[in-house]
C-alpha positions as CSV (number, residue, x, y, z in Angstrom):
1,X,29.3,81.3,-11.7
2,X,29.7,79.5,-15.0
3,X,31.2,75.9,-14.6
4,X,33.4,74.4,-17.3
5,X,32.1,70.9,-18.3
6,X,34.5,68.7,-19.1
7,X,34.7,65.6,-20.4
8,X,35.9,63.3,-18.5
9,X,37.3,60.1,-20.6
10,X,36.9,56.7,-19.3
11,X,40.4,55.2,-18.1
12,X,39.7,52.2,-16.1
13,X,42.8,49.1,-15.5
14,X,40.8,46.2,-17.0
15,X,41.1,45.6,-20.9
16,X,37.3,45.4,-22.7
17,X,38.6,41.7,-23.5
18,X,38.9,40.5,-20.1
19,X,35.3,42.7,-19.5
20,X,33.6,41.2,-22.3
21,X,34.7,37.8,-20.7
22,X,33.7,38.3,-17.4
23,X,30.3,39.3,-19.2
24,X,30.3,36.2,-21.0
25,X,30.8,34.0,-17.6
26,X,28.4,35.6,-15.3
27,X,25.7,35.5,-17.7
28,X,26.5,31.8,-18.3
29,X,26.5,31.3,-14.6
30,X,23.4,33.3,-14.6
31,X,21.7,31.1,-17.3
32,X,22.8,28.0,-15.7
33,X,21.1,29.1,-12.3
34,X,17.7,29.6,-13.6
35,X,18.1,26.5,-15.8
36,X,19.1,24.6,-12.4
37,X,15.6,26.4,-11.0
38,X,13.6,25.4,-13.6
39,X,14.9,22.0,-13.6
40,X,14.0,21.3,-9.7
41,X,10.7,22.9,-10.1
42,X,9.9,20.4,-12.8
43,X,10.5,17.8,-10.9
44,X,9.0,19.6,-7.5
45,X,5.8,19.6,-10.0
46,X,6.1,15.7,-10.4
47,X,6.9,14.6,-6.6
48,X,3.9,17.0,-5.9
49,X,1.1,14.9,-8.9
50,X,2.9,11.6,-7.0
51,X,1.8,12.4,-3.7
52,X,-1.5,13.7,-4.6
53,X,-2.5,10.0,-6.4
54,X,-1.2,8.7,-3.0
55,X,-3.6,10.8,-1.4
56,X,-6.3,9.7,-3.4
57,X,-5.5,6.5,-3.4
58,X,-5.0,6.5,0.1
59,X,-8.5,8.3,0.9
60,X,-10.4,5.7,-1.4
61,X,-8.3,3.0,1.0
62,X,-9.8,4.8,4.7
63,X,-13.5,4.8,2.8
64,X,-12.8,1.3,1.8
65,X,-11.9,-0.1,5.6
66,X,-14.5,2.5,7.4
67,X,-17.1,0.6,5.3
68,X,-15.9,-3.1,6.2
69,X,-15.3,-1.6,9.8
70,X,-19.3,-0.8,10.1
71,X,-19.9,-4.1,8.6
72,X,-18.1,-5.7,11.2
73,X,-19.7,-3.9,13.7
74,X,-22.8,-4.7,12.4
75,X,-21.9,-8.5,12.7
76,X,-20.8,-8.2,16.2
77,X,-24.0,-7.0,17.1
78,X,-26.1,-9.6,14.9
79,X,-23.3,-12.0,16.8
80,X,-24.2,-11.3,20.6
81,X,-27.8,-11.4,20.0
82,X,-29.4,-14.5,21.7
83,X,-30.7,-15.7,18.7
84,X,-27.6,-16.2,16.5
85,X,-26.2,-17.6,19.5
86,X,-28.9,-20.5,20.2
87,X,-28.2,-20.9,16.1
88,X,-24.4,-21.9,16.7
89,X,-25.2,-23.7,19.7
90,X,-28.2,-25.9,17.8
91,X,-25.1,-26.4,14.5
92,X,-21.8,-26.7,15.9
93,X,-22.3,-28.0,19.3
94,X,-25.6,-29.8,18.4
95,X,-27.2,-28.8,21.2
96,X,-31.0,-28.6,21.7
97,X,-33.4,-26.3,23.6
98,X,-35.4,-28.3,26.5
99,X,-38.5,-30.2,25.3
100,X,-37.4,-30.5,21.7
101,X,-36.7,-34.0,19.4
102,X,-34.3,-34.0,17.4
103,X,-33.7,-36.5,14.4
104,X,-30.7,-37.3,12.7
105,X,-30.6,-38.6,9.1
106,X,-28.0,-40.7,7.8
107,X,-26.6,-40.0,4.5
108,X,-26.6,-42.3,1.5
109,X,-23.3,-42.5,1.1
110,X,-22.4,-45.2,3.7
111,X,-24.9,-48.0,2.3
112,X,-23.4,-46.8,-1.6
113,X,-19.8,-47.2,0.2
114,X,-20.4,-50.8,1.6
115,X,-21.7,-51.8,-2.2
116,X,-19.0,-50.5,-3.7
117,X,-16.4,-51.8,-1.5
118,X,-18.2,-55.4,-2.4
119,X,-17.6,-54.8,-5.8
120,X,-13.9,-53.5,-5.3
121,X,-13.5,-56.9,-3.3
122,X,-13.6,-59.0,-6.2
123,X,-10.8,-59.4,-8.8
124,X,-11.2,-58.3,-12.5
125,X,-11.6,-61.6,-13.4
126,X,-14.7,-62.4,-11.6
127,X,-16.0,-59.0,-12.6
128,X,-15.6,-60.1,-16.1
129,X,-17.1,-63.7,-15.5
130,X,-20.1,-61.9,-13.9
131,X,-20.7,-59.8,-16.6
132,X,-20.7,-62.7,-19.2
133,X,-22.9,-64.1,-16.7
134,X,-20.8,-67.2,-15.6
Protein backbone atom coordinates (compact mmCIF):
# COMPACT_ATOMS: atom_id res chain seq x y z
CA UNK A 1 0.00 0.00 0.00
CA UNK A 2 1.59 3.16 -1.44
CA UNK A 3 0.78 6.26 0.85
CA UNK A 4 0.43 9.73 -0.69
CA UNK A 5 2.67 12.28 1.08
CA UNK A 6 1.41 15.39 1.38
CA UNK A 7 2.49 18.42 2.32
CA UNK A 8 1.02 19.73 4.93
CA UNK A 9 1.31 23.74 5.13
CA UNK A 10 1.74 25.47 8.29
CA UNK A 11 -1.51 27.50 9.32
CA UNK A 12 -1.28 28.39 12.81
CA UNK A 13 -3.62 31.74 14.48
CA UNK A 14 -0.69 33.81 15.71
CA UNK A 15 1.00 36.39 13.22
CA UNK A 16 5.13 35.80 12.99
CA UNK A 17 5.17 39.49 14.42
CA UNK A 18 3.57 38.80 17.59
CA UNK A 19 5.95 35.30 17.54
CA UNK A 20 8.97 37.10 16.88
CA UNK A 21 7.92 39.29 19.90
CA UNK A 22 7.19 36.83 22.23
CA UNK A 23 10.81 35.46 21.13
CA UNK A 24 12.20 38.70 21.87
CA UNK A 25 10.60 38.86 25.54
CA UNK A 26 11.34 35.40 26.78
CA UNK A 27 14.81 35.53 25.80
CA UNK A 28 15.04 38.95 27.52
CA UNK A 29 13.50 37.40 30.56
CA UNK A 30 15.77 34.61 30.05
CA UNK A 31 18.92 36.86 29.90
CA UNK A 32 17.83 38.82 32.79
CA UNK A 33 17.51 35.54 35.00
CA UNK A 34 20.90 34.38 34.57
CA UNK A 35 22.21 37.97 34.83
CA UNK A 36 20.14 38.05 38.24
CA UNK A 37 22.20 34.48 39.03
CA UNK A 38 25.34 35.71 38.20
CA UNK A 39 24.87 38.79 40.06
CA UNK A 40 23.96 36.89 43.58
CA UNK A 41 26.71 34.54 43.06
CA UNK A 42 29.10 37.42 42.91
CA UNK A 43 28.22 38.67 45.84
CA UNK A 44 27.59 34.99 47.49
CA UNK A 45 31.53 34.80 46.50
CA UNK A 46 32.22 38.00 48.56
CA UNK A 47 29.97 37.32 51.85
CA UNK A 48 31.75 33.82 51.59
CA UNK A 49 36.00 35.66 51.46
CA UNK A 50 34.19 38.02 54.47
CA UNK A 51 33.40 35.25 56.70
CA UNK A 52 36.50 33.24 55.94
CA UNK A 53 38.91 36.47 57.35
CA UNK A 54 36.42 36.32 60.25
CA UNK A 55 37.41 32.91 60.65
CA UNK A 56 40.82 33.54 60.55
CA UNK A 57 40.78 36.22 62.44
CA UNK A 58 38.75 34.73 64.88
CA UNK A 59 41.04 31.46 65.19
CA UNK A 60 44.20 33.75 65.63
CA UNK A 61 41.83 35.41 68.52
CA UNK A 62 41.02 31.57 70.51
CA UNK A 63 45.11 30.88 70.02
CA UNK A 64 45.70 34.27 71.38
CA UNK A 65 43.45 33.80 74.75
CA UNK A 66 44.37 29.82 75.06
CA UNK A 67 47.87 31.17 75.38
CA UNK A 68 47.22 34.04 78.14
CA UNK A 69 44.67 31.33 79.67
CA UNK A 70 47.85 28.87 80.30
CA UNK A 71 49.75 31.79 81.47
CA UNK A 72 47.28 32.43 84.01
CA UNK A 73 47.16 29.19 85.07
CA UNK A 74 50.58 29.05 85.39
CA UNK A 75 50.39 32.10 87.81
CA UNK A 76 47.79 30.57 89.91
CA UNK A 77 49.92 27.83 90.59
CA UNK A 78 53.21 30.04 91.18
CA UNK A 79 50.41 32.07 93.42
CA UNK A 80 49.29 29.16 95.92
CA UNK A 81 52.69 28.04 96.37
CA UNK A 82 53.92 28.75 100.03
CA UNK A 83 56.66 30.62 99.00
CA UNK A 84 55.09 33.41 96.87
CA UNK A 85 52.75 33.57 99.57
CA UNK A 86 55.26 34.20 102.66
CA UNK A 87 56.68 36.84 99.75
CA UNK A 88 53.31 38.97 99.94
CA UNK A 89 52.97 38.43 103.44
CA UNK A 90 56.86 39.74 104.13
CA UNK A 91 55.78 43.14 101.29
CA UNK A 92 52.33 44.08 101.75
CA UNK A 93 51.50 43.12 105.19
CA UNK A 94 55.10 43.54 106.47
CA UNK A 95 54.98 40.64 108.32
CA UNK A 96 58.03 38.54 109.50
CA UNK A 97 58.80 34.86 109.99
CA UNK A 98 59.57 33.99 113.84
CA UNK A 99 63.14 34.69 114.95
CA UNK A 100 63.89 37.18 112.20
CA UNK A 101 65.07 41.20 112.62
CA UNK A 102 63.89 43.31 110.53
CA UNK A 103 65.28 46.96 109.89
CA UNK A 104 63.59 49.72 108.46
CA UNK A 105 65.43 52.55 106.62
CA UNK A 106 64.13 55.89 106.35
CA UNK A 107 64.32 57.69 103.13
CA UNK A 108 66.16 60.93 102.39
CA UNK A 109 63.54 62.69 101.47
CA UNK A 110 62.06 63.76 104.84
CA UNK A 111 65.43 65.47 106.19
CA UNK A 112 65.72 67.23 102.23
CA UNK A 113 61.87 68.14 102.91
CA UNK A 114 62.44 69.84 106.43
CA UNK A 115 65.50 71.97 104.59
CA UNK A 116 63.60 72.96 102.06
CA UNK A 117 60.60 73.90 103.83
CA UNK A 118 63.23 76.25 105.91
CA UNK A 119 64.20 77.83 102.94
CA UNK A 120 60.54 78.24 101.52
CA UNK A 121 59.87 79.88 105.00
CA UNK A 122 61.70 82.94 104.25
CA UNK A 123 60.56 85.68 101.94
CA UNK A 124 62.42 86.56 98.66
CA UNK A 125 63.80 89.31 100.18
CA UNK A 126 65.78 87.65 102.78
CA UNK A 127 66.74 85.07 100.26
CA UNK A 128 68.25 87.82 98.25
CA UNK A 129 69.92 89.61 101.38
CA UNK A 130 71.46 86.15 102.11
CA UNK A 131 72.87 85.67 98.97
CA UNK A 132 74.59 89.09 98.98
CA UNK A 133 75.60 87.95 102.26
CA UNK A 134 73.88 90.61 104.45
Amino acid sequence: MITKYRKFKRTSKIPSSLRTIVFLISGVLILIIIGHLIISNFKMNQKRAEFNSRVDSLKQEISALEEKNKELKAQISWISEQEYLEKEARERLNLKKPGEEVVAIVPQEQENKQSLEAVESKSWWEKILEKLGF
